[in-house]
C-alpha positions as CSV (number, residue, x, y, z in Angstrom):
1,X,38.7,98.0,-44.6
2,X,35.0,98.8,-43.7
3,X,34.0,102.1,-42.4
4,X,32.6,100.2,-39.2
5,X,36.6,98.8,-38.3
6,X,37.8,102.7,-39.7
7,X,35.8,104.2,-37.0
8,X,36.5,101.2,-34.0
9,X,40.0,101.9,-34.8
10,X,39.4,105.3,-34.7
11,X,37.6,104.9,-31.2
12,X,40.2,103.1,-29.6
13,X,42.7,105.1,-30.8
14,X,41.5,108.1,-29.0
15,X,40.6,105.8,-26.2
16,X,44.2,104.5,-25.8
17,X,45.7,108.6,-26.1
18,X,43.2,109.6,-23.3
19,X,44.5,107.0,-20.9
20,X,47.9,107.4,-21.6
21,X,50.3,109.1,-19.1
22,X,52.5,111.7,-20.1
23,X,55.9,112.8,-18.7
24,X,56.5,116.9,-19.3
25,X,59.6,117.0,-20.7
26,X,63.0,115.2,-21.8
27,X,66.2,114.9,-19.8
28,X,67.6,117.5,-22.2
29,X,64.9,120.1,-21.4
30,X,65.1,119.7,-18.2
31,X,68.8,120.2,-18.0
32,X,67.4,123.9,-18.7
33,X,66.3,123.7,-14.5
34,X,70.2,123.9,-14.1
35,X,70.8,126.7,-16.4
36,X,68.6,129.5,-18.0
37,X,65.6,128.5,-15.7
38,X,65.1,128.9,-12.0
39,X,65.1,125.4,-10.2
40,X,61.0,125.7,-10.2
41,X,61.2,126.5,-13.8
42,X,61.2,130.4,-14.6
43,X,63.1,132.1,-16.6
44,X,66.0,133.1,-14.5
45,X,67.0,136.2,-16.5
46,X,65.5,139.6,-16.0
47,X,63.2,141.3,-18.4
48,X,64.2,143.9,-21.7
49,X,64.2,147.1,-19.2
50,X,65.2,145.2,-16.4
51,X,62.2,146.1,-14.4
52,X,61.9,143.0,-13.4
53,X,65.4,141.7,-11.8
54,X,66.6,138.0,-12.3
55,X,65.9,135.9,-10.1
56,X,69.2,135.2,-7.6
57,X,67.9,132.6,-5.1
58,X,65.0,133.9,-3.5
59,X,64.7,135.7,0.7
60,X,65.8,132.7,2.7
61,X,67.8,134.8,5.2
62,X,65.4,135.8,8.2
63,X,64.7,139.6,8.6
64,X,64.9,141.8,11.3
65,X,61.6,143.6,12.8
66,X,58.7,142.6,14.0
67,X,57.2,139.1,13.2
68,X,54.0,137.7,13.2
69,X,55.1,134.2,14.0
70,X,57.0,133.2,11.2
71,X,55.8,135.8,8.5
72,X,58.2,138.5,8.7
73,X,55.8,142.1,9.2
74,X,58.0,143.9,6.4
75,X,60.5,142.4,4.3
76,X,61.7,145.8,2.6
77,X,60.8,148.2,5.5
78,X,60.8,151.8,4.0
79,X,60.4,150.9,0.5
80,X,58.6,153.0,-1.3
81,X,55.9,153.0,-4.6
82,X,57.5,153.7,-8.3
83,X,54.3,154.0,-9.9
84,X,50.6,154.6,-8.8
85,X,47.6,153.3,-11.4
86,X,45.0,155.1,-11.4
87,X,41.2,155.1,-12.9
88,X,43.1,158.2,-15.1
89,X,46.0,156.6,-16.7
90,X,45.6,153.0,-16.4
91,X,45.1,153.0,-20.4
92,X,49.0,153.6,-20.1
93,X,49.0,150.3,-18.6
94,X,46.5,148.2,-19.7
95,X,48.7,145.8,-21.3
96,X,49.8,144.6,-18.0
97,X,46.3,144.7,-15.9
98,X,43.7,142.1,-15.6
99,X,40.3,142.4,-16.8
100,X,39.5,142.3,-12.8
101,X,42.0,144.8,-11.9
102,X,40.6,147.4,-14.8
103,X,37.0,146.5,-13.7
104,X,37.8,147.8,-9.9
105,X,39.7,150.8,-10.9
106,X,36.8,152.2,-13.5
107,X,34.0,151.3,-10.5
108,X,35.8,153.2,-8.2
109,X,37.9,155.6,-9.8
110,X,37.9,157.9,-6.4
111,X,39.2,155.3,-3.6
112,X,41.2,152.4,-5.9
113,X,44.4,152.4,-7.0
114,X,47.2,150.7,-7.3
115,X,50.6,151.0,-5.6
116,X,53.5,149.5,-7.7
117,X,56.6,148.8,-5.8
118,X,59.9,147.6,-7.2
119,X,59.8,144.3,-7.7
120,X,61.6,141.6,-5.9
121,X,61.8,137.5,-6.6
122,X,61.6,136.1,-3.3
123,X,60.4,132.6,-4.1
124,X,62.6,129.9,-2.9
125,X,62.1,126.5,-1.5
126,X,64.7,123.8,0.3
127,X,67.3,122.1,-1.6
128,X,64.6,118.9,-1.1
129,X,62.6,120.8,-3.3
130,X,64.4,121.4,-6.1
131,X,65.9,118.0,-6.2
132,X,62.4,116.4,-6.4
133,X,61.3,119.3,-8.8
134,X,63.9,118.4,-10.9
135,X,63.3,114.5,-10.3
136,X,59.6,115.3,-11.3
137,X,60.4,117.0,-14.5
138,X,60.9,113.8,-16.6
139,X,59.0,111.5,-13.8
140,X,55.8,113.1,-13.4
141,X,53.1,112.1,-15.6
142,X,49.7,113.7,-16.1
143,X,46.6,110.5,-16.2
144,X,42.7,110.4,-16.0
145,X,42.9,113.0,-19.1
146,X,45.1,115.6,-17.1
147,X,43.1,115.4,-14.1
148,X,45.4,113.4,-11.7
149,X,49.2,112.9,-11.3
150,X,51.2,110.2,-10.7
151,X,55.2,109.4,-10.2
152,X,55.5,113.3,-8.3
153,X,56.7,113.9,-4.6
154,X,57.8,116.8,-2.9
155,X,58.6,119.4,-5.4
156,X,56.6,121.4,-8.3
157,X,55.1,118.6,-10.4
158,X,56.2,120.1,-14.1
159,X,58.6,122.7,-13.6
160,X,58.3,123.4,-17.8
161,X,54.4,123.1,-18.5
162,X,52.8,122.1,-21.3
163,X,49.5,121.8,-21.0
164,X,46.9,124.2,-18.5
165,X,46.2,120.6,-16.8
166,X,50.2,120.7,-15.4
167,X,50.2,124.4,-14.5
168,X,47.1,124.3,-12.1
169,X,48.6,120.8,-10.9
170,X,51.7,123.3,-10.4
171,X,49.4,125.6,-8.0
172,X,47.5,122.9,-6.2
173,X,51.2,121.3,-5.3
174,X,52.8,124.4,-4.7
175,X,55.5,124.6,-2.5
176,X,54.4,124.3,1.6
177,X,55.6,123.9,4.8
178,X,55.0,120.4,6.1
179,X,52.9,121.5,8.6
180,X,51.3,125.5,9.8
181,X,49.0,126.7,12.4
182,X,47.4,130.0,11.3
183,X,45.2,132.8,13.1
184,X,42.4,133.5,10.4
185,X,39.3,136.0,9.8
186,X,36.9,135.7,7.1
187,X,35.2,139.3,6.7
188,X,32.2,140.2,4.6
189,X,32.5,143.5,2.6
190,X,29.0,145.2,2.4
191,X,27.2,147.0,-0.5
192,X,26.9,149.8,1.9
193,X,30.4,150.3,2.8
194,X,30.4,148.7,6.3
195,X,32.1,145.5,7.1
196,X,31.2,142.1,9.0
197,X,33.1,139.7,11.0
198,X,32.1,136.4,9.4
199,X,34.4,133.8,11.5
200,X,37.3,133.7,13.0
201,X,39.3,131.3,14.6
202,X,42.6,129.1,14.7
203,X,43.3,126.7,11.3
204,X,45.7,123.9,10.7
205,X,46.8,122.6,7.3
206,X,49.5,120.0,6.8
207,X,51.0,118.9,3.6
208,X,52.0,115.3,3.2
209,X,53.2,115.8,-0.4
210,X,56.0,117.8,0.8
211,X,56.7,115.4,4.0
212,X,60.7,115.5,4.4
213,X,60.4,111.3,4.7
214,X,58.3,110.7,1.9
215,X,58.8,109.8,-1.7
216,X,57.0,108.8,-4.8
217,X,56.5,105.5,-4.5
218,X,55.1,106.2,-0.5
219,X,53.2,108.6,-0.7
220,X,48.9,108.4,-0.6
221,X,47.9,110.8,-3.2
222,X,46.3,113.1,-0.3
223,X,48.2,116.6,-0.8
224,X,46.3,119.0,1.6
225,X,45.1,118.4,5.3
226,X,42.7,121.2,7.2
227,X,41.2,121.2,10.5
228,X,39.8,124.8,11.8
229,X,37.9,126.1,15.0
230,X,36.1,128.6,14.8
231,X,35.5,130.8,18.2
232,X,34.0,133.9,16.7
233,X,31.0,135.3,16.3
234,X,29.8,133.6,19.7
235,X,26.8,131.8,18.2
236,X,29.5,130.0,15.7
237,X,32.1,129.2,18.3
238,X,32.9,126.0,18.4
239,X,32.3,124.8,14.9
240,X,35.2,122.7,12.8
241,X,35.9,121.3,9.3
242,X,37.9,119.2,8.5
243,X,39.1,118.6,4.9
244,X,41.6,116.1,2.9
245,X,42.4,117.2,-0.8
246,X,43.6,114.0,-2.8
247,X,44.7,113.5,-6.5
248,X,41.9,111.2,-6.4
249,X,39.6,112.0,-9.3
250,X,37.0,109.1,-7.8
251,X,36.8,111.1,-4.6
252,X,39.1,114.3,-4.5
253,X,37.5,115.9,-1.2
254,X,36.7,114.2,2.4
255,X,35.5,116.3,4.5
256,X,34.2,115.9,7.8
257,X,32.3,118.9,10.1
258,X,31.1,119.2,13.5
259,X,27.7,121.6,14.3
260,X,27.7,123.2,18.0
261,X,23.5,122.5,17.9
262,X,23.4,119.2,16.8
263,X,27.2,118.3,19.3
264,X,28.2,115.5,16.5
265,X,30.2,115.1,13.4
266,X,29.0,114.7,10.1
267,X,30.0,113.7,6.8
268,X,29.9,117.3,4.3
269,X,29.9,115.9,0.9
270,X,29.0,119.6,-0.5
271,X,32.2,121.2,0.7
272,X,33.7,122.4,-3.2
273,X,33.8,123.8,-5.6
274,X,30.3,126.4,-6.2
275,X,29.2,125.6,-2.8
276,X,28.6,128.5,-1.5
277,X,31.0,128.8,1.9
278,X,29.3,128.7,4.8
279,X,32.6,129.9,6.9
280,X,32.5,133.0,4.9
281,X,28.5,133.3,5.3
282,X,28.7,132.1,1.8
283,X,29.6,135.4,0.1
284,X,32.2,133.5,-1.6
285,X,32.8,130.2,-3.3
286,X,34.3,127.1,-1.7
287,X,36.8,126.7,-4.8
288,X,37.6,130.5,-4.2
289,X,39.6,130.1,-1.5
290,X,42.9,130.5,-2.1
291,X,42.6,131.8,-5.7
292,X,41.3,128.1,-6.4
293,X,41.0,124.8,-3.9
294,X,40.0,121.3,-4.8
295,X,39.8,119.3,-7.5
296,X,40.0,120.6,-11.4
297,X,37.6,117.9,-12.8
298,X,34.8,120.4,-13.4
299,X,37.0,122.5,-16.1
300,X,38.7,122.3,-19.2
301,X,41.8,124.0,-18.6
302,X,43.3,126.1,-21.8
303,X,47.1,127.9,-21.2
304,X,47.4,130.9,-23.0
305,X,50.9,131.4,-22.1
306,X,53.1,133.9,-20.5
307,X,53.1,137.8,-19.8
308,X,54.3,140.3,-17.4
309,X,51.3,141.7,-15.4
310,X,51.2,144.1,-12.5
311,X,49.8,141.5,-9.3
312,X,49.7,141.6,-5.7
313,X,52.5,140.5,-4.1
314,X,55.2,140.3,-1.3
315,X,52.3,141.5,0.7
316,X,53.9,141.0,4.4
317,X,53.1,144.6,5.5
318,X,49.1,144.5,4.5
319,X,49.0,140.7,6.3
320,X,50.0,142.5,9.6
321,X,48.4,145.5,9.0
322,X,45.4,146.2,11.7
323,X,41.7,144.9,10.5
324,X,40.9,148.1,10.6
325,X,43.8,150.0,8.8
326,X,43.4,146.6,5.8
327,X,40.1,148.2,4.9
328,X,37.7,150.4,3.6
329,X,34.6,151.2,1.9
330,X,33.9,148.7,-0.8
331,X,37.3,147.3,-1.2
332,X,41.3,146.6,0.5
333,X,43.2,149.6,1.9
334,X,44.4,150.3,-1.5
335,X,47.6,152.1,0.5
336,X,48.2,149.2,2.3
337,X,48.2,146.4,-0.8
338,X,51.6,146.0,-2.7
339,X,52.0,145.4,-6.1
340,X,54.4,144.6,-8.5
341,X,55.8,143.6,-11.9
342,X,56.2,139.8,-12.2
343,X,55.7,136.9,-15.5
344,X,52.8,135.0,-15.1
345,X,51.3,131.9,-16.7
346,X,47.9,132.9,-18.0
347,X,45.1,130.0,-17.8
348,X,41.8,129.7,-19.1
349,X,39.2,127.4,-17.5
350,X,35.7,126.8,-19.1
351,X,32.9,124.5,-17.8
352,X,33.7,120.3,-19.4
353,X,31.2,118.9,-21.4
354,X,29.2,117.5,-18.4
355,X,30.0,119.3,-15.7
356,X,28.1,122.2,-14.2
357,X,29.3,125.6,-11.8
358,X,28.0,128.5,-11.3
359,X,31.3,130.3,-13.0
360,X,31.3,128.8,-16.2
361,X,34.4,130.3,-16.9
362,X,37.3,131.6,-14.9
363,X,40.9,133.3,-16.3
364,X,43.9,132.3,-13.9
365,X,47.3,134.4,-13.5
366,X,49.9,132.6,-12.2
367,X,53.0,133.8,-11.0
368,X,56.1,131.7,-12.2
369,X,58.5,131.8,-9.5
370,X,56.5,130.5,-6.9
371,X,53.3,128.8,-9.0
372,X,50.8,130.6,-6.7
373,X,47.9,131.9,-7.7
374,X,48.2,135.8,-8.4
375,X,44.8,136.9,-9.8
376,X,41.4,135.4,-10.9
377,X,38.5,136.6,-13.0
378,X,35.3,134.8,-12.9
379,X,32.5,135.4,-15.9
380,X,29.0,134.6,-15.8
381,X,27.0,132.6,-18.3
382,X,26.5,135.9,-20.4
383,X,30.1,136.1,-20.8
384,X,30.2,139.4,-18.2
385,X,32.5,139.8,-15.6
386,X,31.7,138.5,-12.5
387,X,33.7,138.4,-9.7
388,X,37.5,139.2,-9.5
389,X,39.8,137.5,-7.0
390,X,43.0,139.0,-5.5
391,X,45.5,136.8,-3.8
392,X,47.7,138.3,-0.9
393,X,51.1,136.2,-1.2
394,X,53.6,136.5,1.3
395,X,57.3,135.6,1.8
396,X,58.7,133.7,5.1
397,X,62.1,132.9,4.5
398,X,62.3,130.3,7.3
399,X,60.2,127.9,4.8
400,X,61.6,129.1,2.5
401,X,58.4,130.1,0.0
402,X,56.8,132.7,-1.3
403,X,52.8,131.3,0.3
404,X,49.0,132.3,-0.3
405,X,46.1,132.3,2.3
406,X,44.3,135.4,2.1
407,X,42.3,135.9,-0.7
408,X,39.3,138.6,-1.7
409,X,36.8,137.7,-4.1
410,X,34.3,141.1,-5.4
411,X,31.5,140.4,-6.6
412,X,31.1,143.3,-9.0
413,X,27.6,142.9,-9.8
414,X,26.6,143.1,-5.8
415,X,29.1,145.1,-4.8
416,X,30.4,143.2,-2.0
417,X,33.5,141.7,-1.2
418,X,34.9,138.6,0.7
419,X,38.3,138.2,2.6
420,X,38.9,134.7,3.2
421,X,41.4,133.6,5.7
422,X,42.3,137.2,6.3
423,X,45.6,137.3,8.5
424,X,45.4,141.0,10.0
425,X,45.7,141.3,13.4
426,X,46.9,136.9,13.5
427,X,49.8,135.2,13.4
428,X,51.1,132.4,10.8
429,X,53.8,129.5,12.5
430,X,55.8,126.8,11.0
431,X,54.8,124.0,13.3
432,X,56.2,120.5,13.8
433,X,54.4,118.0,11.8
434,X,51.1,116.7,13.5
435,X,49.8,113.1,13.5
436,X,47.5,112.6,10.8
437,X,44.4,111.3,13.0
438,X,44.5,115.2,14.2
439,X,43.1,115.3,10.7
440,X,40.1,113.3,11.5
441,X,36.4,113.3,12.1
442,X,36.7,111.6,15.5
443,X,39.6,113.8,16.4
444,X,37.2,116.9,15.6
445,X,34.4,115.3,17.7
446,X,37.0,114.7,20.4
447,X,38.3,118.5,20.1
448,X,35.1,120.3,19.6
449,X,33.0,119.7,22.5
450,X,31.1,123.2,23.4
């Protein structure tokens, strides 16, 4: 055979394994969903020292106290910390920090710290959920090289990863509400200590992948639905956004905004990924929000594996703390955050041959119960820390789920700091499902008028 038909062979050989789809795991594995793994795939049992419990359904009970809709104020009301970090003896405990975490403790050794509280696994979904999750454990397939899905509905998409491509799939399908209306500030953390009210305003998201009358074989790829108003600062009110998230790798954004000046809707084609967000006075990036939005076509995505890290979590009681009691100088109320023990799925994302943004290379914790984004670190193109993202995931049992919004991304090198989608001082409500031309540019033009 001539070297010419060796290397055609060779070509379409790699050609036919890159367009292949790829269930996660056999029927025997996933029988593990139903035994020594939790029904979205953790392990079930405890750790060693038992400092972290096993996992024995999740908070789907409601709790008593306050509520701020349907985000209970305090799950574990007079809990208090086991252990405090500190810039002094986090080299005890470096083992279980993130580069990010380390970075904020030795830049501000006085004020930062954090508050470790015993830990608690309150993820849980419906019974829907874990059916499908178990349906998409051998049905779900990975195509377009890992950067779209198909044969998934209503559930976590592979429950026993194998690849980085299926655990961010995990995150960006993470377990939802069908529908929530949500209260939401963006504030800017200066260099000089002070703060600024970016936006605020009233946001919508609804979630047809997790629609209680879809399936598989129905549903239209499109995963995520926003539409905000924003009514302060005065010379914003007014503005929207509207947004659809698809599994579409063609065209994995729409979005669709309306300017008070010009009084119209227009196409925004720039609203991802290293755009810098305009809602947030673009002290963040677009694909920041949430730990990570959009599409995950401009990375490769490398898992590491698994390791217990100290992350931000169950964080109720900071979500309905005060604006002004969540922060201070530089960074969050550390007194006010809670952290604690969990496993996490550590992913690495670098640049693809290709592709360009700004943070060429980004390391993702993700916490296993609930496959929501715990912690990100972002490096610049010198390989130097950049900026380090801290997710603020909270439990409401009438879901039931363990859910991110707020987020704050430092930038260590400006020594600022962005909260996006802050919830102090709003509400969060599970809301009957909306029609989906809510979810539209004309519906925005209809709804926005000044």
């Amino acid at each position: 055979m001539t070297k010419i038909k060796l290397l055609l062979l060779s070509t379409l050989s790699i050609s036919m394994c890159a367009s292949t789809a790829f269930a996660a795991v056999s029927p025997e594995e996933a029988a593990k969903l139903k035994t020594t793994l939790t029904p979205m795939g953790a392990e079930k049992a405890g750790n060693a020292d038992g400092s972290i419990p096993a996992w024995t359904g999740g908070l789907t009970k409601e709790v008593a106290g306050a509520k701020l809709g349907d985000m209970p104020a305090d799950p574990f009301p007079g809990e208090k910390p086991v252990l405090q970090i500190t810039a002094k003896n986090a080299g005890q405990y470096a083992d279980k920090l993130s580069e990010g975490t380390k970075a904020l403790l030795a830049k501000y050794p006085d004020t930062f710290h954090l508050d470790v509280y015993p830990t608690h696994r309150t993820a849980a979904a419906p019974d829907s959920v874990y059916q499908n999750t178990f349906a998409n454990a051998t049905r779900c397939k990975t195509i377009s090289n890992g950067l779209s899905v198909e044969g998934c509905y209503g559930g976590i998409p592979f429950p026993i990863p194998k690849t980085g491509n299926e655990v961010i799939w995990n995150f960006l399908l993470r377990v939802e509400a069908e529908s929530i209306q949500m209260g939401y500030a963006n504030v800017i953390g200066n260099a000089d200590g002070t703060r600024t009210l970016a936006s605020r305003g009233v946001e919508n998201w609804q979630y047809p992948y997790y629609y209680k009358d879809g399936s598989a074989d129905k549903w239209s790829g499109q995963y995520a639905l926003l539409r905000f108003l924003t009514n302060e600062p005065p010379f914003k009110a007014g503005e929207s956004l509207v947004t659809h998230d698809s599994i579409n790798v063609q065209e994995p954004r729409e979005a669709w905004q309306y300017l008070v000046g010009q009084r119209r809707v227009r196409r925004a084609p720039t609203v991802g990924y290293d755009t810098p967000d305009f809602v947030a006075s673009g002290a963040n990036y677009f694909d920041e929000v949430h730990g990570f939005i959009g599409h995950p076509d401009r990375y490769d995505w490398k898992l590491v594996g698994k390791k217990e890290m100290y992350i931000p979590y169950n964080d109720n009681k900071f979500n309905a703390e005060k604006r002004d009691d969540a922060f201070v100088a530089n960074h969050l109320n550390p007194d006010k955050v809670r952290w604690e023990l969990h496993r996490v799925w550590e992913l690495e994302a670098t640049v693809a041959p290709g592709k360009r943004h700004a943070v060429p290379k980004r390391k993702f914790f993700i916490d296993e119960d609930s496959w929501t984004v715990s912690l990100a670190d972002g490096y610049d193109a010198e390989g130097k820390l950049w900026r380090v993202s801290q997710v603020l995931p909270f439990v409401v049992p009438s879901i039931p789920a363990v859910v991110v919004k707020p987020v704050v991304i430092y930038n260590l090198q400006a020594k600022t700091y962005s909260v996006v989608q802050s919830l102090n001082g709003e509400t969060y409500s599970v809301i009957p499902r909306k029609p989906e031309n809510y979810f539209t540019g004309n519906s925005v033009a209809s709804g926005s008028v000044r």
